[in-house]
N, C-alpha and C positions, 0 to 999 in steps of 0.2 A: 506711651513711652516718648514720641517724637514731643508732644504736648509738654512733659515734666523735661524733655531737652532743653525744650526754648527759653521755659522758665527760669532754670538754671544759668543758663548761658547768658541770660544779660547781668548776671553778676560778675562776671568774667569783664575786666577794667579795658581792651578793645576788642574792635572790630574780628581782626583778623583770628584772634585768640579765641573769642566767640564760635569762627568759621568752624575751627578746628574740632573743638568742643562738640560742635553738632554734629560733625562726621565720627568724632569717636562714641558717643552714644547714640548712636543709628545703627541700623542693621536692613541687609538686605534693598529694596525700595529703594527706601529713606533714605538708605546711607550713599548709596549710588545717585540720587537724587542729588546731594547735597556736594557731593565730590564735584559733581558740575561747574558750581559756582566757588571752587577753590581758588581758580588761576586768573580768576577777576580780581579788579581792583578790591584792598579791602574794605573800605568805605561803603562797595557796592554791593561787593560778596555776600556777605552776611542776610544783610536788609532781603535781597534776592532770593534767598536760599531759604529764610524766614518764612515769606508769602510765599514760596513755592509750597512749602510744607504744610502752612497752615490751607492752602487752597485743595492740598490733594486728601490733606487726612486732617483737616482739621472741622471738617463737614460734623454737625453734631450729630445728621442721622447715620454715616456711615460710622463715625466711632464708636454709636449706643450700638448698630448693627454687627459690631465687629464684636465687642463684650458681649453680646446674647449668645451668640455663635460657640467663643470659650468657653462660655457655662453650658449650652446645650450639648461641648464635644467633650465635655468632661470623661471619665471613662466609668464606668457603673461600680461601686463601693460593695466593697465582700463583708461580712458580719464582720465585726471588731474590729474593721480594719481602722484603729483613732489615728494615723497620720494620713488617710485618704480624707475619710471623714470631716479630719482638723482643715486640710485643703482646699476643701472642697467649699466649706462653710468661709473660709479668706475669701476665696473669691468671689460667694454670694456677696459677701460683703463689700469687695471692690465695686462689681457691680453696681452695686444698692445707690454706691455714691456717687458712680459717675453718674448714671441715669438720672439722678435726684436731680444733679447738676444741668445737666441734658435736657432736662423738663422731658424726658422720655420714660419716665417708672412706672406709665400707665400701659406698656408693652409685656413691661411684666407682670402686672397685676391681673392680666384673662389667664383664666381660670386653663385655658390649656398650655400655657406655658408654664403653670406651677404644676399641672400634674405629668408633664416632661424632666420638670425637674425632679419632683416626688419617684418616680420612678428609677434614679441612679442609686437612690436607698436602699439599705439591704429588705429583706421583709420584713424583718423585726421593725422597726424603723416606720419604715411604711404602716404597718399596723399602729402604732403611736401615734403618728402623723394624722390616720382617720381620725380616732376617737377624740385628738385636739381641736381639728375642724368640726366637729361634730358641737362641742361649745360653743366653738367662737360663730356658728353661723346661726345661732340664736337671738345675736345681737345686732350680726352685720354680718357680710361679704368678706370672704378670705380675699388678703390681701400679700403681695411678694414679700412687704419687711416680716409679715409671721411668718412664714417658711423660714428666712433668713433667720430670725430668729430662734427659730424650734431646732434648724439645724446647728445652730454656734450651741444651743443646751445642748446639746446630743452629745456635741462633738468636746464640750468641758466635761460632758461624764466621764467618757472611755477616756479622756487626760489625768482623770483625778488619780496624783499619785499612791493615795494609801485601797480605796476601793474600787477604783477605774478595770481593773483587770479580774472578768470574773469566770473565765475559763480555769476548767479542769487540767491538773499541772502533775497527778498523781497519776500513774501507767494503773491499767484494770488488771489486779492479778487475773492470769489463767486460769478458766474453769476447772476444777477438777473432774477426769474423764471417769466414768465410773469403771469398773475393775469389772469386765466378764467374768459373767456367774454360769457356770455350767449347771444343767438341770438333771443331772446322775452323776455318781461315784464313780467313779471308773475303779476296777480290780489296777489299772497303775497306781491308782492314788492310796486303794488299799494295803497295796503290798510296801508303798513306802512307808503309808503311817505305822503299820504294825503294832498297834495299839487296839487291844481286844475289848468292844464295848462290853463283853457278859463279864469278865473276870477282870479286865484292867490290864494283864498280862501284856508282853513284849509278845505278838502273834496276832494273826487275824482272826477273828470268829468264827472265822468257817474249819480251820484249824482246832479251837479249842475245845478239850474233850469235856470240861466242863460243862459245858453248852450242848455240846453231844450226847451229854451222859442224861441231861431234865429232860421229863417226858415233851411230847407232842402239846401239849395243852399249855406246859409250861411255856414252851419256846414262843409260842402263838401269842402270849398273855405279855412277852418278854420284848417282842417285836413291835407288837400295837403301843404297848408302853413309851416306847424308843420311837416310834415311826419311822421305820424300816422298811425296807421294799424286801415283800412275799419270793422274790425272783431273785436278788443277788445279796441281799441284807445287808445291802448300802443305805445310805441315807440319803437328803434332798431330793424324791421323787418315788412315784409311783409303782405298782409292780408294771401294771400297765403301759406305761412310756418306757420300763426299763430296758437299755439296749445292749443287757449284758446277759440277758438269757442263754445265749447260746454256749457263752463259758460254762454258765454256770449249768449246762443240762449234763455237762462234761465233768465239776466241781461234783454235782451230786448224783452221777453214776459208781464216783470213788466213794461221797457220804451216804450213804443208805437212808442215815438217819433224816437225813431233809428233804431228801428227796420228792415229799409228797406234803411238803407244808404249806405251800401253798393251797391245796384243795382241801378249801374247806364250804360249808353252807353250797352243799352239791356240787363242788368243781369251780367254784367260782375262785379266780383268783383278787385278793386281797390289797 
């Protein structure tokens, strides 16, 4: 900055106007530095204020040192992020040219200051980055302008306004939860439905005299059919899980007739 000050400033038609000029584009330092030689003569001011500036920061190695430093505190790039990205890759490229300038580019060319840099990439990134170098060191020695490079592609992809942006922008519907499934009828469930599987009737089957009236072998023939549970003549489950027996030993102390349907093939129940 102080550098592109001074430059500027000798276009500025005097001295004194010169002075001014270089304290108003300075900061901190620099600019304190430069306010020094305000209240001198302006003839002298300037010219003064000029070599102070170029003596303290116009050193080549402290300038390259000061740009490594920038790029090395950069701060670490999140996936997608194309305005850190776009940043990031300006400043490699500031870099690239003062060093060029510097005769200092071969600071950034070891290989462990590209892989300091390589590192502020997201992963995705990073993983590109290998398999580039992976070419290019078939021919030669990875060098700082291909990093500079691979980063400004990077960073014109996620810019490109029609396919640059390739995140998911649609919300995920919610899974649908499945609907608990009970493993027996309950007699609550029967006495709402009231829908009699033997006859069809407005009643339950343990009600209907239809059903009451077929023999033993009939009823057995009628259940197996149906898949019915031997204990409550509900459905969805076995006699054996059924956990409605105990109603029903009560149900068929008042039905005579089913009383004993279940035992059959020696007692076994069904």
């Amino acid at each position: 900055m102080e550098k592109q000050s001074i430059t500027h400033a000798r276009e500025v038609p005097n001295n004194r106007d010169r002075l001014y000029y270089l304290e108003q584009y300075t900061a901190g330092e620099a600019q304190q530095l430069v306010k020094s030689y305000i209240t001198m003569d302006e003839a002298v001011g300037y010219k003064e204020a000029k070599k102070a500036l170029a003596k303290k920061y116009g050193d080549p190695f402290k300038l390259a040192e000061a740009y490594m430093e920038r790029v090395l505190q950069f701060p670490d790039i999140k996936s997608e992020d194309k305005d850190a990205l776009s940043n990031f890759s300006l400043l490699l490229l500031e870099c690239k040219n003062v060093m060029s300038n510097l005769k200092h580019l071969e600071e950034l060319n070891h290989t462990r200051s590209i892989q300091q840099l390589m590192r502020k990439l997201p992963f995705e990134l990073r993983d590109r980055w290998r398999t580039k170098t992976d070419f290019i060191q078939e021919d030669r020695q990875i060098e700082y302008k291909d990093f500079v490079k691979f980063v400004e592609n990077q960073a014109k992809l996620l810019k490109n306004p029609t396919y640059g942006d390739i995140k998911d922008h649609h919300q995920p519907k919610p899974a649908n939860k499945p609907r608990p499934r009970n493993n027996y009828r309950s007699f609550a469930v029967l006495e709402e439905a009231k829908s009699c599987l033997h006859c069809k009737g407005v009643h339950d089957i343990l009600d209907c005299t239809k059903f009451n009236d077929i023999s033993k072998d009939e009823k057995v023939k009628f259940i197996k059919e149906n898949k019915l549970c031997f204990g409550c003549l509900g459905a969805g489950h076995m006699s054996k899980s059924c956990e409605n027996r105990q109603k029903m030993q009560e149900v068929q102390q008042e039905s005579p007739n089913i009383s004993t349907l279940g035992q059959t093939n020696g007692g076994r129940s069904k």
